[in-house]
C-alpha positions in Angstrom: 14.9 -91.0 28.7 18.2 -90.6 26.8 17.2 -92.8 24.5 13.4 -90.8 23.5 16.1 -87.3 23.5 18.4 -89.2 20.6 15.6 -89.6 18.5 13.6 -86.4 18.8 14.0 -84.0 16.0 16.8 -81.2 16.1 16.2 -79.7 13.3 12.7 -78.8 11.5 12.4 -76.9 7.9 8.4 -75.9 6.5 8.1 -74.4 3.3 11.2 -72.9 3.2 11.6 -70.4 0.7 14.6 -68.2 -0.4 14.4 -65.5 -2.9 17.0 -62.9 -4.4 16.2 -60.0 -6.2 17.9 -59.9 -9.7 20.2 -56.7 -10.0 19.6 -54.6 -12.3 20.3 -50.9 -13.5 17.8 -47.7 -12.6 17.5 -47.6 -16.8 16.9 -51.1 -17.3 13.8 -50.7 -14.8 13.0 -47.9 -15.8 13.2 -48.6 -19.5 12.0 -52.1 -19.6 9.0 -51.9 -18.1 9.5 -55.2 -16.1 8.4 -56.3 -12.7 11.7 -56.9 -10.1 13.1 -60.4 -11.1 13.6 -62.9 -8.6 16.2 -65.8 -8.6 14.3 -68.7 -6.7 17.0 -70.1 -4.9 14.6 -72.3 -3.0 11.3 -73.1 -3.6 9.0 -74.6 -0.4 11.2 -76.8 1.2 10.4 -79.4 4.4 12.8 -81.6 5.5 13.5 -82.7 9.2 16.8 -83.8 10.7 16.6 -86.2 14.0 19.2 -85.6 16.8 22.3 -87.2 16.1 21.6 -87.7 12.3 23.6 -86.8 9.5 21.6 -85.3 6.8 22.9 -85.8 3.3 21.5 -82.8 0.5 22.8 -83.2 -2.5 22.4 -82.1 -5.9 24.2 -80.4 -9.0 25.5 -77.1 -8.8 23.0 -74.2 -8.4 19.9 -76.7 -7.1 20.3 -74.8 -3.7 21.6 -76.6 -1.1 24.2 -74.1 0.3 21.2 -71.7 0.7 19.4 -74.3 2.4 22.2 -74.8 4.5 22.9 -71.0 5.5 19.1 -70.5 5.8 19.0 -73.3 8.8 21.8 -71.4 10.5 20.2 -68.2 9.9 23.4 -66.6 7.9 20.4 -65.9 5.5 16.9 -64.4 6.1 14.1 -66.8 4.3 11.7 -65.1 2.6 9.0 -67.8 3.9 8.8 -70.7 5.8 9.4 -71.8 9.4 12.8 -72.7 10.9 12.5 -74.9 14.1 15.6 -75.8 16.2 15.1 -77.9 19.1 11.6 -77.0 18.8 12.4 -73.3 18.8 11.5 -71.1 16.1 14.5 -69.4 14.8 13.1 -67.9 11.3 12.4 -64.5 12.8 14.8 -64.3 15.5 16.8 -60.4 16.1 20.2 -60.6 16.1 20.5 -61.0 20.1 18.5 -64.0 19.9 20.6 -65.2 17.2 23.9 -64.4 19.0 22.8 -67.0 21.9 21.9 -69.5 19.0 25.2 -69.5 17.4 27.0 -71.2 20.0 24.9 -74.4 19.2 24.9 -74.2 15.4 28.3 -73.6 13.4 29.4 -73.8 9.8 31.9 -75.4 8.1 32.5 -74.0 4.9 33.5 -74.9 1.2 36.6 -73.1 0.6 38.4 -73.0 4.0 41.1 -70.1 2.1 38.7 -67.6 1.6 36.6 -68.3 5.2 40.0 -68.0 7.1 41.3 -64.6 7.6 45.0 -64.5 6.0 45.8 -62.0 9.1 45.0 -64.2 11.5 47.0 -67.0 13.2 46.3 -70.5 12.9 45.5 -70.8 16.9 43.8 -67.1 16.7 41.3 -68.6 14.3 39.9 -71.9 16.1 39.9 -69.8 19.6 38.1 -66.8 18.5 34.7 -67.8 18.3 35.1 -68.3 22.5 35.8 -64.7 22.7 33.2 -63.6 20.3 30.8 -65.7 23.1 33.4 -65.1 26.0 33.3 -69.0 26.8 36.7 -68.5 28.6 39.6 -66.5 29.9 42.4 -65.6 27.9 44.0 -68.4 29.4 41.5 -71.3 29.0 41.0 -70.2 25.3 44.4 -71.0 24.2 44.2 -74.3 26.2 40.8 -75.0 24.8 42.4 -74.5 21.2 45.4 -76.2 21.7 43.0 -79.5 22.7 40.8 -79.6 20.0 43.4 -78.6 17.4 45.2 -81.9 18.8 41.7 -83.7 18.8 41.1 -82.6 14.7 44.7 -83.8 14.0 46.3 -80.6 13.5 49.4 -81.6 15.3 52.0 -80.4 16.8 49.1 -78.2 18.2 51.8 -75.7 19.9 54.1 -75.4 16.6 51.0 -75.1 14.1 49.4 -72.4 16.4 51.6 -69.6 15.7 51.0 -70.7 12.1 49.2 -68.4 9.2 46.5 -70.6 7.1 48.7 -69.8 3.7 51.4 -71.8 5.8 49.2 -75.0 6.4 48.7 -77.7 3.6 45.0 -77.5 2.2 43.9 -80.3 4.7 45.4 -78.9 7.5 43.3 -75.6 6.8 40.3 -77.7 6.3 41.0 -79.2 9.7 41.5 -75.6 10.9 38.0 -74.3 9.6 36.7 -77.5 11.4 38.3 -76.9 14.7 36.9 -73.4 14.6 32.9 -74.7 14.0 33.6 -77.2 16.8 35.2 -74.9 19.5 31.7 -73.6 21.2 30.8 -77.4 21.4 28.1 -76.9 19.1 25.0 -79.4 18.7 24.4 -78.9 15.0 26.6 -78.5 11.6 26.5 -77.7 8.4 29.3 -78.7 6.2 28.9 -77.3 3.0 30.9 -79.6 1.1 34.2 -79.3 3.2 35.9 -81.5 1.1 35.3 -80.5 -1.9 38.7 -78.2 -2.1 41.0 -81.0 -0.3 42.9 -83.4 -2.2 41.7 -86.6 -3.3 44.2 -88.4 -0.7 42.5 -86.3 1.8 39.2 -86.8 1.4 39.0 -90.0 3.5 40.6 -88.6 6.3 38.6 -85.5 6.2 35.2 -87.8 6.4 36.7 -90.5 8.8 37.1 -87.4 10.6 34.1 -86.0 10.6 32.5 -89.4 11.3 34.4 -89.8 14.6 34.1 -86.1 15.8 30.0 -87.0 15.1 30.1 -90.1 17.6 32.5 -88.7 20.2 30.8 -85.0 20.5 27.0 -86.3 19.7 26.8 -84.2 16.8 24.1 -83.7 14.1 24.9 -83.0 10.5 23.8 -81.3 7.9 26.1 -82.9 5.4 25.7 -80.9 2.0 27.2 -82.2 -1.4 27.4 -82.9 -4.8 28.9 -85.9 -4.9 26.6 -89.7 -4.0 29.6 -91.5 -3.2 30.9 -89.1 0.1 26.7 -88.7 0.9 26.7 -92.9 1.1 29.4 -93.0 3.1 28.4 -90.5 5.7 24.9 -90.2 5.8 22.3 -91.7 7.3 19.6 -90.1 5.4 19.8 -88.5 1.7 17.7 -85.8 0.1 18.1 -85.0 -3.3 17.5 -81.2 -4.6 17.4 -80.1 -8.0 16.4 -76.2 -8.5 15.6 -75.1 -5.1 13.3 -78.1 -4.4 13.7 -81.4 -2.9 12.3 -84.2 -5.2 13.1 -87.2 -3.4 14.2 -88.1 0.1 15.0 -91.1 2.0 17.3 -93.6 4.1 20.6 -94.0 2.6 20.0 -97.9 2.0 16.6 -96.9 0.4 17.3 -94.5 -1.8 20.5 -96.4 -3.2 19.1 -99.4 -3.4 15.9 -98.4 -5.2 16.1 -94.7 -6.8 12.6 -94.0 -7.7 13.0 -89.9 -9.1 14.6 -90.0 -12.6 16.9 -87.3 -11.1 18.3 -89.2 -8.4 18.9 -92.0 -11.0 20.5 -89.6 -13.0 23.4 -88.4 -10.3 23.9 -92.3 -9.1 24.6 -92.9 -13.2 27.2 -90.7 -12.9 29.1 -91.8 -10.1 32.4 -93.9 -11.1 32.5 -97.2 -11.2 35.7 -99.4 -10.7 35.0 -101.7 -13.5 36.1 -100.2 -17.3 34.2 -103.1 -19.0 30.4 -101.6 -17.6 28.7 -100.4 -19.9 26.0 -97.5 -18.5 22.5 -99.2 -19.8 20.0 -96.6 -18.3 18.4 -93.2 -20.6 21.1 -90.2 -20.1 19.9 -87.0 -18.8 21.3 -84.2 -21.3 21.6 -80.7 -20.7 22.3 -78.4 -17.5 20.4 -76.9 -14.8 18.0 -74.2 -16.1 17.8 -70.8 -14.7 16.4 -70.0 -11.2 15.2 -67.0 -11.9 12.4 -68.3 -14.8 12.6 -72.0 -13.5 10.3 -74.5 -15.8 6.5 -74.6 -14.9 5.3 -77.8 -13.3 8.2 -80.3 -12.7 11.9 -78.4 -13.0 12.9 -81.1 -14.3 10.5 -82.3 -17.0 13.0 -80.5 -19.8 15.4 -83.1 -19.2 13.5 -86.0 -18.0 13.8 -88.4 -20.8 10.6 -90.0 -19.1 8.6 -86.9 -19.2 5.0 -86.8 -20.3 2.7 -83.6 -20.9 1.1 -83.5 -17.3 4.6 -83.0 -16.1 4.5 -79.2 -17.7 1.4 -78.8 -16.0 1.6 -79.4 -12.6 3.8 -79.7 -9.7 4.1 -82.9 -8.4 4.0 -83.1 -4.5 6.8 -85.5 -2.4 5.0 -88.7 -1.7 5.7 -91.8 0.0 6.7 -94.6 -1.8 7.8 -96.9 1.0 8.0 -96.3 4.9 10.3 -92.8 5.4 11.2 -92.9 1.1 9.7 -89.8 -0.5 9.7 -88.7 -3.9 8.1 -86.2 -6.7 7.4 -87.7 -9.8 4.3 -87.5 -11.5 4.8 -91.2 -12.8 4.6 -92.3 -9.4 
């Protein structure tokens, strides 16, 4: 029976969509005589993440995937689309729904300086989210914090409590931010890159870390980034977005084995290699992301496809399966 729980889905995303409205001046609309402007941060997304999975999404800047991320937590409000956690659908939820949710989904966030208020202690920080819930007496917070900032390797727990964040090295404030996500025992995550602001020598700790808290606390990831290397380490399964859409998806092994989206072959080109004397063989992509708010028609990604034909102007090309659980969408498929 525990065994059919592990593998059931946690997490379920249909047609998501998020859009902003582009801000502009009373004169501009008035004068212009444009419709309201929309950046399409993301475009009909479906993804599902399994109990105990970590997710990878991954992607250049501005493809989307922090949206995606605060959309699944609800820190955003989609536009469309269905949100399902643990079979429940969250999309629509009031804010005393949500408040019950929270204690089972938390956020780790990119820059742990500006997510961490500078006025509050170190100890303060990881415990509050018990009081915001009230999880425990006065007492049995501070203990509560003092544990798991010993379990996240923010030791001595006692000395570093009293601490401010500006007073902590930029790993120990990513370990802080972590602590904090992790003191409700929540079931799900989203790290939005959390180690994209920590030293290179700190990286590995940071994802060893995250690895072990995953198996000893039976957690489920959301693991967003931009980089292929940290998604192969972590991840069991890896979707790749470019301008709000997903456009391939897939077990790790899969999709680094046999990248079938010229995207996806475009971000494992650039990852570094250890040997100076390879040569990179394959077609380069040129050019950067266009704009969300007028995004290409058809493909996104047809203006810098170097294997892009006229039908990929034309028509969106859905995600389809290439090989058991590996999706992508290319027209060439």
């Amino acid at each position: 029976m525990m065994e059919d729980r592990a593998h059931e889905e946690l997490v379920r995303v249909e047609h998501l969509a998020k859009r902003f409205p582009v801000q502009k001046g009373l004169l501009d609309l008035v004068f212009s005589g444009r419709e309201q402007q929309w950046v399409h941060a993301v475009d009909d997304v479906s993804f599902t993440i399994r109990r105990g999975e970590v997710l990878g999404l991954a992607g250049e800047s501005g493809s989307g995937k922090s949206t995606t991320g605060r959309l699944l937590v609800r820190l955003l409000d989609p536009s469309s689309g269905r949100i399902l956690f643990d079979g429940e659908e969250i999309a629509r939820k009031g804010q005393e729904e949500l408040r019950r949710l929270r204690v089972r989904m938390q956020v780790v966030f990119q820059d742990p300086d500006s997510s961490l208020s500078p006025r509050m202690r170190v100890g303060e920080a990881v415990a509050h989210p018990l009081k915001i819930h009230g999880m425990a007496t006065d007492r049995g917070v501070r203990e509560a914090a003092l544990s798991l900032m010993e379990r996240v390797g923010l030791t001595p727990a006692e000395f570093l409590y009293r601490k401010y964040p500006h007073q902590l090295s930029g790993g120990q404030t990513q370990r802080v931010v972590l602590a904090r996500a992790l003191i409700t025992n929540p079931e799900f995550l989203v790290a939005d890159e959390p180690i994209a602001m920590a030293d290179v020598s700190v990286r590995a700790m940071i994802l060893e870390l995250l690895r072990k808290l995953k198996d000893e606390l039976n957690l489920t990831y959301l693991f967003i980034t931009h980089d292929l290397a940290t998604a192969k380490y972590l991840c069991d399964r890896v979707a790749i977005m470019y301008l709000g859409r997903i456009v391939e998806i897939g077990a790790r092994d899969q999709l680094f084995r046999s990248p079938h989206h010229p995207y996806t072959k475009a971000l494992l080109q650039a990852v570094p290699v250890p040997d100076p004397t390879k040569r990179r063989t394959d077609p380069v992509t040129k050019g950067e992301i266009p704009s969300a708010i007028t995004p290409p028609p058809g493909c996104h990604f047809h203006p810098r496809c170097p294997f892009a034909i006229a039908q990929c102007r034309q028509a969106r090309p859905p995600l389809k399966e290439i090989e058991a659980g590996h999706l992508s969408a290319c027209i060439l498929d």
